[in-house]
Every structure is written in structure tokens, then in C-alpha cells.
C-alpha positions in Angstrom: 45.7 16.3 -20.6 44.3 13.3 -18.1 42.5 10.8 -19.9 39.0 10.0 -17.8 37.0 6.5 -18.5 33.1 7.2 -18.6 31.1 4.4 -18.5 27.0 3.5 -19.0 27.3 6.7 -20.8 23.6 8.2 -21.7 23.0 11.1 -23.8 22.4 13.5 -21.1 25.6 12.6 -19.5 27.4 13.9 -22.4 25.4 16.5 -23.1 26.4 18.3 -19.9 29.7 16.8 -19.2 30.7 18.6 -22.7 29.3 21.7 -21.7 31.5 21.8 -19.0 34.4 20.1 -20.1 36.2 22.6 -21.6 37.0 24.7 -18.3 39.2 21.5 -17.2 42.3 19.9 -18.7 40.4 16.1 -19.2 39.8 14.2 -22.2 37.0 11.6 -21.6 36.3 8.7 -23.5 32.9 7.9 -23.2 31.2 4.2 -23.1 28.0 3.1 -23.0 28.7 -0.1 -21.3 28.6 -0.9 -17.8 31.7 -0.7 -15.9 32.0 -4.9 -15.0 35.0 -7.4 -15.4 34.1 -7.7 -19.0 34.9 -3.8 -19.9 37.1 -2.9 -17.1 39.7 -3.1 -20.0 38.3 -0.4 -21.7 39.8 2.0 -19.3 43.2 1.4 -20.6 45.2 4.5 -20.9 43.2 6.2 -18.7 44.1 7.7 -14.9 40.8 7.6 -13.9 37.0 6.8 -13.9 33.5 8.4 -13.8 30.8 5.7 -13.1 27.5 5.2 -12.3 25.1 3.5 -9.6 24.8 0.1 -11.5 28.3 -0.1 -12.8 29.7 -3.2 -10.9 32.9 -2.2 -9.0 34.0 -5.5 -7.4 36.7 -6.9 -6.1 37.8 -7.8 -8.9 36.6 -4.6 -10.9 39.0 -2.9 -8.7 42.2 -5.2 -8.8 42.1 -4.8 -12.6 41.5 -1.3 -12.4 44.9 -1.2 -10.1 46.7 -2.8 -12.4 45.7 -0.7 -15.7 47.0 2.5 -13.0 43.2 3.5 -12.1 43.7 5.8 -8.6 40.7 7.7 -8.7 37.0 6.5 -9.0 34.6 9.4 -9.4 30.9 8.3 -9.0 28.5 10.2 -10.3 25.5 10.0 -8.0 25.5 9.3 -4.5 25.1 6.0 -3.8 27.8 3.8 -3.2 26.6 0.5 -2.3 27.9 -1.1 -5.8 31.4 -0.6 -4.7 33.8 -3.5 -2.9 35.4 -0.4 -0.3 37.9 -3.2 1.4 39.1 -4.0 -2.2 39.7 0.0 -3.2 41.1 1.3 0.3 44.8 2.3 -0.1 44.9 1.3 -4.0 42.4 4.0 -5.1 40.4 7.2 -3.9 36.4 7.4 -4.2 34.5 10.2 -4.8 30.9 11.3 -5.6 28.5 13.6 -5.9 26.9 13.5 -1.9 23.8 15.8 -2.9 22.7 17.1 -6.4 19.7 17.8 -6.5 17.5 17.1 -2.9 14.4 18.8 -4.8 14.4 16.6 -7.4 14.0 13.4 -5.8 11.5 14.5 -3.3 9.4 16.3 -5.8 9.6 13.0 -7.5 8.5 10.8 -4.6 5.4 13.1 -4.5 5.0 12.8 -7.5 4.4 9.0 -7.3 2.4 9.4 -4.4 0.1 11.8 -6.2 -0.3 9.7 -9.5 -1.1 6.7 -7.5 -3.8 8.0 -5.1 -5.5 10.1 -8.2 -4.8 7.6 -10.4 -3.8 10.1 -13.6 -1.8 7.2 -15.0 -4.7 5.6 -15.5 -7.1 8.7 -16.5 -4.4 9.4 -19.1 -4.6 6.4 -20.7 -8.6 5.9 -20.8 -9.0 9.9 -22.2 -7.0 9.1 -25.0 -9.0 6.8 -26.2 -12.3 9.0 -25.5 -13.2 6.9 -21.9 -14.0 9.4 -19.7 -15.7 7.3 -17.1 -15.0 7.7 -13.4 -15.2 4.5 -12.6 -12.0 3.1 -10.8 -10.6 6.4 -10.2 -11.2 7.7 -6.6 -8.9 8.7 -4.7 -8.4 9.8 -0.4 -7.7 13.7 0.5 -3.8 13.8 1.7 -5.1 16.5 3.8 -4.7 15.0 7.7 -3.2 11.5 6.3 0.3 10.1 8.5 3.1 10.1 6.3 5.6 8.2 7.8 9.4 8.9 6.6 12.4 6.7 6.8 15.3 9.0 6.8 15.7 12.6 7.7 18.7 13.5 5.7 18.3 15.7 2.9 15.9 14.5 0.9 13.9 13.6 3.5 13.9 16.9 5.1 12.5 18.4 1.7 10.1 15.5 0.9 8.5 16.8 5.2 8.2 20.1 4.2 6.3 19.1 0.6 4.2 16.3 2.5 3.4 19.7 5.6 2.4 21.8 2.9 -0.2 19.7 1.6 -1.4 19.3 5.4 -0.2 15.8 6.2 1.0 14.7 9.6 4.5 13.4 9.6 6.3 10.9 12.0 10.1 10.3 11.3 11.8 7.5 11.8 16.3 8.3 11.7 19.0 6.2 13.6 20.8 9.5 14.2 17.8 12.2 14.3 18.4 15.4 13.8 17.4 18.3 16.7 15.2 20.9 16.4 12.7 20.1 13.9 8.9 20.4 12.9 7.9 16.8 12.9 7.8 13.9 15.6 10.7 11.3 15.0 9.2 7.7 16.5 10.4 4.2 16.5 10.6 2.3 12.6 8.1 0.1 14.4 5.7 2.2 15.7 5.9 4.3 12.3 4.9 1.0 10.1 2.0 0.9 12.6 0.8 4.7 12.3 1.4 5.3 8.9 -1.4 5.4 5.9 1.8 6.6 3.6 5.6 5.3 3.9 8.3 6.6 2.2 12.2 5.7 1.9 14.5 8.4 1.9 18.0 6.7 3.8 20.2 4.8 1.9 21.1 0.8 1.4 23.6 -0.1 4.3 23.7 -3.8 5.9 21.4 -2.3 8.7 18.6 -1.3 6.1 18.4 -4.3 3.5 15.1 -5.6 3.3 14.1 -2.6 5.9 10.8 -3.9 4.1 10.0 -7.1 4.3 7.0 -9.7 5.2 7.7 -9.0 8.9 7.2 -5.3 8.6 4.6 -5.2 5.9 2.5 -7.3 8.4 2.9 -4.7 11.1 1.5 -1.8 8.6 -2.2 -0.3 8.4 -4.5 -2.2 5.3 -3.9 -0.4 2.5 -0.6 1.7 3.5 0.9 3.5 0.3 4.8 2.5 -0.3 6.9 5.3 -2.5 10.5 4.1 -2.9 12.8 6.5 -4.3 16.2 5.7 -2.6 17.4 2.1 -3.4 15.8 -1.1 -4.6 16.9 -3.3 -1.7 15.3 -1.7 0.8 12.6 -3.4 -0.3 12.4 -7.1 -0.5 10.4 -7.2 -3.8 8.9 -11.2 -3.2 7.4 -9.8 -0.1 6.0 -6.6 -1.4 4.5 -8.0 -4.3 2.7 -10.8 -1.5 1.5 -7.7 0.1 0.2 -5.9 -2.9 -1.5 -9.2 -4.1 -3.2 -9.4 -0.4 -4.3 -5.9 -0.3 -1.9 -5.1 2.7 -0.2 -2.8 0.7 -2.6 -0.8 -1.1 -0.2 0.5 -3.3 3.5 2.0 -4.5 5.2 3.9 -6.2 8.8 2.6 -7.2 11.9 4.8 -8.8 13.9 2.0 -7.7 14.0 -2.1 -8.2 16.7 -4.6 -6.3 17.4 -6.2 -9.2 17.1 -2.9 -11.6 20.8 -3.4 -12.9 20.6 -5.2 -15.7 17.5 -3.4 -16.7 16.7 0.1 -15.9 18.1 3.3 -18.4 17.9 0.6 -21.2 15.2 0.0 -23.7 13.6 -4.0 -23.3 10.1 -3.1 -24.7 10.8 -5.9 -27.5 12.1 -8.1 -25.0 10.5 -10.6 -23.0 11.6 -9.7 -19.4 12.6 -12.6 -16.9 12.4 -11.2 -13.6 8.6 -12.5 -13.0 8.2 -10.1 -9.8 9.2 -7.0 -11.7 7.0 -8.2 -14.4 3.9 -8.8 -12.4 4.6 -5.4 -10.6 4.3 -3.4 -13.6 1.0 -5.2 -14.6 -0.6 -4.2 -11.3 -2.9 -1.2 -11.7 -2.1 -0.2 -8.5 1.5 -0.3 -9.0 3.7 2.7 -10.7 7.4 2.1 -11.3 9.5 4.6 -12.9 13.5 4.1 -14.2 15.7 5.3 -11.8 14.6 8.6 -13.0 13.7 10.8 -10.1 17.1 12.7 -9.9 16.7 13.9 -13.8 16.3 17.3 -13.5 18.5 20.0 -15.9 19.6 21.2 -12.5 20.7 17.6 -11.0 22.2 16.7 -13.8 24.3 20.0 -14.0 25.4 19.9 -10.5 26.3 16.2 -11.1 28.9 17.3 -14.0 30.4 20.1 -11.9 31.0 18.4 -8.8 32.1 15.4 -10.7 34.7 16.9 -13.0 35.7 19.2 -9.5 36.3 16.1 -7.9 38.4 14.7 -10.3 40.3 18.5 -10.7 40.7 18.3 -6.7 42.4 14.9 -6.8 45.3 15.0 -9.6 45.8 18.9 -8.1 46.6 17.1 -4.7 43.6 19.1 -2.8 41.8 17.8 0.0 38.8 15.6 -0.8 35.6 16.6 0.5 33.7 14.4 -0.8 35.8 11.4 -1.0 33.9 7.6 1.0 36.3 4.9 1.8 36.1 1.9 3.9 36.7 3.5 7.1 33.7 6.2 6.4 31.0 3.0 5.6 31.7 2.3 9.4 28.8 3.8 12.1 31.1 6.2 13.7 32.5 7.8 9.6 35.7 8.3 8.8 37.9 10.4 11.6 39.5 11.9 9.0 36.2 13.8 8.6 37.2 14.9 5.0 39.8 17.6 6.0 42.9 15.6 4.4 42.6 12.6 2.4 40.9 9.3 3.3 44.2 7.5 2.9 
């Protein structure tokens, strides 16, 4: 029985890694600390590892996980952007979970966008205690609004149909569009201009850090919406929180933080926090930031379990790796490889 390393280990990771467990010949040892040079060690033993989008898989991360015999690296989400590729490449294999649940994260995106321009965050807390005053709480129809959506994978695909059915016009905006679809696909430039509601879908490459930044925000309608659900550093959080205090932004809507590693999935609320601009943007009324949480859905997380313990079956069988990244895939043109035989 292969011995598997699970790290930042939360109780509804186990919950339905267990229930599935038993169809494959693993043993995990679950931890719930992050995967980072200080715990690496804990994987002794093991052949391979399950981690997480803010475990820390560095260069060194990955040299020590070498040298305890570590070939395989299954991620259990889909980003990828926390591991050091040139380090792994030809040492050991990484694989993850490309798509779980598309649904969940655009549902979640709406979501936001919904308790922001309604402002039920803030009805909730004035009904309870017996406030039912108006005041404060109108909202705009989306009925006829621009939505404009950065990235057309997916997600993104789902999150256009949801925004269509509640009558919004959408402009896209994808460095490698997709043909024959219901929605005009326009320049990232000319979508900050148009849009009264932008929302990230693509993921964190070099080319999209800081795809939001003073520069752009100052190109955007007064009062455009901003619902993040993809990764923090698309964002550059100084600059959004200038925007919000300047009434640029008029509001957003936040799954995701740059700096959410050390904090999000844990519990500080008896801790004084020390990033100041996370701070200040929870205190905003017109800010609503949630935990990393839009992909938590009972069927996300089960698909994450399958395709994670099938990757890790696929790999010690010897089987082709479908949904195996490497250096070589990171690179604008993918891997040539295209997934029908190993990566390397």
C-alpha cells in the first residue's frame, strides 16, 4: 500500500477523501499544516503528495521533496501558480484537478455580485437586530448592465450564460478566444472602458499579474463593480483599495486576496490582522470578501477526491497522465506532448 502526504488538511478534505479511499490501494497521512520548507519533512516515508493552492512548493520545497523520494505531486485544485515548475521538471510529475466544479465558482461570482448591488449582507445584519429601514440599501437592475468578462474558459463560459439569463450584455475579453459564441469578445482595454460590471475568470500567469492595477482602474466607468473569483494577484490590492476609497470602483466582491496565504481557511477572529489593506477592505461597506470558498460545493469537493486519488492511481500504474502541467505546458504554445504520454 503507497503511502500519500496530505497537507493543509481541512475537515472536508477528509471527509470525502475517506469516502473514497477505500476503492484504492493508498494510505494517506493527513496534516494540517501547509506544505513549506519547515514541514516538507513530514512527508517521510511517503511516495507521494496531495497539496493545496497555498501550500508553498519552491525550489527548495521540491529539492527536499527529491531527496525524501517524492515523484509525484497531486494538487488538488487547479491552480498551479504556487509551484517552482523549473525546479520539479524531470525530478517529479504534477498533476491536478483542471476542472471540478465550473458551476460552482460562477454561481459564486454571482453570488457576490448579487449581495453587493442588493446589499443583503447588510439587510441581514440590520433585521437582526429589528432595523428595517431602507436607508442605504438601493440597488441598480442587472437587466441591460455590460458585464465585461476576463476569460472565456470554463468558468467563464458558465458565469456568460448566468450573467445572459438575467438580461446583461456581455463583452469578453480572451488572448485565445474561442469561435462560435453568443457574446462579443473585445480588447481588455476597451472592455475596462464599456463595462458597469468586471469579472476575473483566467488564471495568474506572468502576462495577467496585476491585470488590475491603477492604470487600468483609471480607464474604467465611475462606479464599475469588481468580482474576483480566480486568483488574488490579478488584482494589485494597494491600487484597488485607492479606487474603492475614490469612488472609482464602486464596489467588489473578493473570493480571493494576493496575500491570502497565510490567512484564508484559518480562524484569526481573536487575532489582530497585519495586512492593513486586507483589513481596511473588509471594513468597507461596500466591500464583500469571502475565503477562498467559491469552489465548496458537495459536488466540487467530490470530483476533487476522485480525480485526485485517479491521478495518483494513473501514475504508480504507469498510465498516461491527462492531467499532468509541467514546465514545458506553462509555455504559450503548451506542452507538445499534449497529454497523450507523459510530460517527461
Amino acid at each position: 500500500m503507497r503511502k500519500i502526504a496530505f497537507f493543509d488538511t481541512k475537515p472536508y478534505d477528509k471527509e470525502w477523501f475517506d469516502t473514497f479511499i477505500m476503492n484504492y490501494d493508498f494510505e494517506i497521512k493527513y496534516f494540517e499544516n501547509k506544505l513549506n520548507e519547515d514541514t516538507v519533512a513530514l512527508a517521510k516515508g511517503c511516495e507521494g503528495i496531495v497539496a493545496f493552492v497555498n501550500d508553498n512548493l519552491n525550489e527548495q520545497v521540491i529539492k527536499q521533496l527529491d531527496d525524501l523520494g517524492i515523484s509525484i505531486i497531486a494538487m488538488r485544485c487547479a491552480g498551479y501558480n504556487n509551484i517552482d515548475f523549473k525546479a520539479a521538471f524531470n525530478k517529479i510529475h504534477v498533476v491536478r484537478v483542471p476542472a471540478y466544479s465550473p458551476y460552482a465558482i460562477a454561481e459564486h461570482a454571482m453570488a457576490l455580485l448579487l449581495t453587493l448591488n442588493r446589499k443583503t449582507h447588510k439587510a441581514y445584519n440590520r433585521t437582526r437586530d429589528f432595523n428595517f429601514s431602507l436607508s442605504g440599501l438601493t440597488g441598480f437592475d442587472l437587466h441591460g448592465k455590460t458585464i465585461g468578462v476576463v476569460g472565456t474558459g470554463k468558468i467563464g463560459q458558465v458565469f456568460i450564460d448566468i450573467c445572459k439569463g438575467f438580461g446583461m450584455k456581455v463583452v469578453a475579453y480572451d488572448p485565445y478566444p474561442i469561435s462560435n459564441v453568443d457574446f462579443e469578445y473585445v480588447g481588455f482595454e476597451q472592455l475596462c472602458q464599456v463595462a458597469d460590471i468586471i469579472s476575473l475568470h483566467c488564471p495568474l500567469t506572468e502576462q495577467t499579474h496585476h491585470l488590475l492595477k491603477k492604470e487600468t482602474f483609471d480607464q474604467m466607468k465611475d462606479g464599475v463593480v469588481i468580482i474576483n473569483t480566480s486568483r488574488g494577484a490579478l488584482i494589485e490590492s494597494e491600487s484597488l483599495l485607492e479606487a474603492l476609497k475614490s469612488h472609482k470602483v464602486g464596489a467588489a466582491g473578493l473570493d480571493v486576496y494576493e496575500e491570502e496565504s497565510e490567512l484564508f481557511f484559518e480562524d484569526f477572529s481573536n487575532v489582530i490582522i497585519q495586512d492593513d489593506v486586507l483589513a481596511r477592505l473588509v471594513s468597507l461597506p461596500n466591500v464583500v470578501v469571502t475565503s477562498h470558498q467559491a469552489f465548496l460545493t458537495q459536488e466540487a469537493l467530490k470530483h476533487i477526491a476522485e480525480t485526485t486519488l485517479n491521478n495518483l492511481k494513473a501514475y504508480f500504474e504507469g498510465e498516461p497522465l491527462p492531467n499532468e502541467i509541467c514546465y514545458q505546458c506553462k509555455k504559450l504554445n503548451g506542452c507538445k506532448k499534449n497529454h497523450t504520454e507523459r510530460c517527461f
